[in-house]
Each structure stands twice: as C-alpha cells, then as structure tokens.
N, C-alpha and C positions, 0 to 999 in steps of 0.2 A: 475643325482645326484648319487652320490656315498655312498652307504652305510657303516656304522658305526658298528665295529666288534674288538672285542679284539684283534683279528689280526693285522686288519689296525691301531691299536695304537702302537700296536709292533713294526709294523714296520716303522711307523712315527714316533718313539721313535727313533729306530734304524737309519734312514736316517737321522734326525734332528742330530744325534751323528758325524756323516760322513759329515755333512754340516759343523758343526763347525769346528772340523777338518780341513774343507776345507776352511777356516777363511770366509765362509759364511754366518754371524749372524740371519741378515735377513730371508732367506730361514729356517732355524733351527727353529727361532720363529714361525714360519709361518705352519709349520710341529708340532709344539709341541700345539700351541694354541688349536687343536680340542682334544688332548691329555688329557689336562688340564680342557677343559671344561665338556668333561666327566668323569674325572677323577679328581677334585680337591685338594684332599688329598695329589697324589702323588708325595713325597716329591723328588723322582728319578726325574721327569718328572721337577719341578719346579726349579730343583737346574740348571739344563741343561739350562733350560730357563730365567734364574739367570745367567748365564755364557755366554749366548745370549744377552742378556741384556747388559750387562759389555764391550762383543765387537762392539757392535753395537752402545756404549758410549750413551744408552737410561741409565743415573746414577740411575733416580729415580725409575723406575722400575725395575733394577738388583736388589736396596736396598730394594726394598718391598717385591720381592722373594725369596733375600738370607733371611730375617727378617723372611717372612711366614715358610722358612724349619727348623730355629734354632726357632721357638714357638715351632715346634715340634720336633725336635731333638738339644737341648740345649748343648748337646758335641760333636756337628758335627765340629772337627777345621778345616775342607776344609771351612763350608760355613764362618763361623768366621771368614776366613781370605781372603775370596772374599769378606767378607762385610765390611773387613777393607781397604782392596786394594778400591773398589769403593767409600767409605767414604774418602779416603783420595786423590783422583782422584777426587771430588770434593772436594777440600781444607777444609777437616774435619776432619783435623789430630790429635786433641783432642781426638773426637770420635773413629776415626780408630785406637788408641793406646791402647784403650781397648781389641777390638776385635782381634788383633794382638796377644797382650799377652794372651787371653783366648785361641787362635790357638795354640800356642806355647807350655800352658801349658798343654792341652788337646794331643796334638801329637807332640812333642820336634825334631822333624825332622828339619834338619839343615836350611832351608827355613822358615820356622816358627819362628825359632831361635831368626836369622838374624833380621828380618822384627822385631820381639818384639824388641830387642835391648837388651836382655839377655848377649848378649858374650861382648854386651861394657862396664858394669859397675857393679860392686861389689856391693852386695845386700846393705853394709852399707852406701853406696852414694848414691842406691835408698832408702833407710829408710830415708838421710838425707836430701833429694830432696822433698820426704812426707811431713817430718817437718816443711821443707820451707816455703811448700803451705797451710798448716793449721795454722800457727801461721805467723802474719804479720813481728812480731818483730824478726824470724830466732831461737826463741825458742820453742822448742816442750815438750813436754809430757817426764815427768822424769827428766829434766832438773833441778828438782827444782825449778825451775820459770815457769811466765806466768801467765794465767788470776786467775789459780786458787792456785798459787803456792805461798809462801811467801811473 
C-alpha cells in the first residue's frame, strides 16, 4: 500500500498533466482521483479532470467539474468555455451559448471570439435578435408598442 504525501499529489498531478497530453483521458482521471479526494477544493486539480472528462467523452462528469471550478472561480473563461464546448457536444447549444459568450467576454482571445459569434454580427442585430425573442409579435421595448405600449 502506498502512502499518501503532498509529494505523490504532485506528482500524480504532474503525470496526470503528461497523460493528457498523451491523449490518455483515462489514465489522467485515474492519477487525479486520489488527488481530488484528498484534496477537494482544488480547483487546479478539478479543472484537469474536467479536461479528462471531456476527452474521455464522460459529458456529465466533465459538466459537473467544469460547473464545480466556475462555483468557485466565476471568471475563469478557460472553464466557461469547456463547459460550453461539452454542453454543446451534448446538443445543448442553447446552454453552451451562454457560457461561450461569458469566455469571450472574460478573455477576448480570438478562439473565444469565434466560438461566441461576436465577429459575425453587429451588436444592433443582436439587440434586434433579443427583441425577437421577448416579444412574440417582433415588437420590442421602445418601439412604442406592445403589451404595455399604446
């Protein structure tokens, strides 16, 4: 039985790192699990195995890990936008368009960008796209009309 030492988390952190890498999901998870269990908090350790998760196409348990690091880190746009990638990798692309734009807006890096859909449409055709979706009749707010309007 092999004993448990902030070292051997190290370095099971470390090798888990180099499994992935080595598109070894499996193994990674496997190396990060004892990590995790004595170590819960770590948001380092979770997000890895969050990333494990994702390639290993286990969807619901990437989504509960990238979920558990953005409870505690709310502008992390890496996990934001794994947790949009695996929401929409299970056809939850409603969902994942959220978390797409909060990555984007949180880190504007051209991949974040992209994925939001920022560079394809002029904020006045998303405002008019908004309008759309709140008013059934294609009248929105200011318009003068609608439910509470003349």
């Amino acid at each position: 039985m092999s004993e448990s030492s902030p070292q051997t988390h190290v370095i099971g952190f470390r090798a888990a790192e180099h499994l992935l890498a080595a598109r070894d999901p499996r193994g990674a998870i496997q190396l990060l699990d004892p990590v995790i269990a004595e170590h819960p908090e770590n948001t380092a350790a979770r997000l890895l195995r969050a990333r494990a998760f994702f390639l290993a196409a286990r969807l619901k348990s990437a989504e509960k890990e990238f979920a558990f690091v953005l409870e505690r880190e709310p502008d992390n746009a890496f996990a934001h936008f794994a947790l949009a990638r695996t929401l929409e990798r299970a056809n939850r692309a409603g969902e994942a368009r959220r978390h797409f734009r909060l990555a984007a807006a949180l880190d504007p890096s051209p991949e974040f960008i992209q994925a939001a859909n920022f560079s394809k449409e002029r904020p006045t055709e998303a405002a008019d796209a908004d309008a759309d979706e709140r008013w059934p009749d294609g009248r929105g707010p200011g318009s003068g009309e609608g439910p509470t309007g003349n």
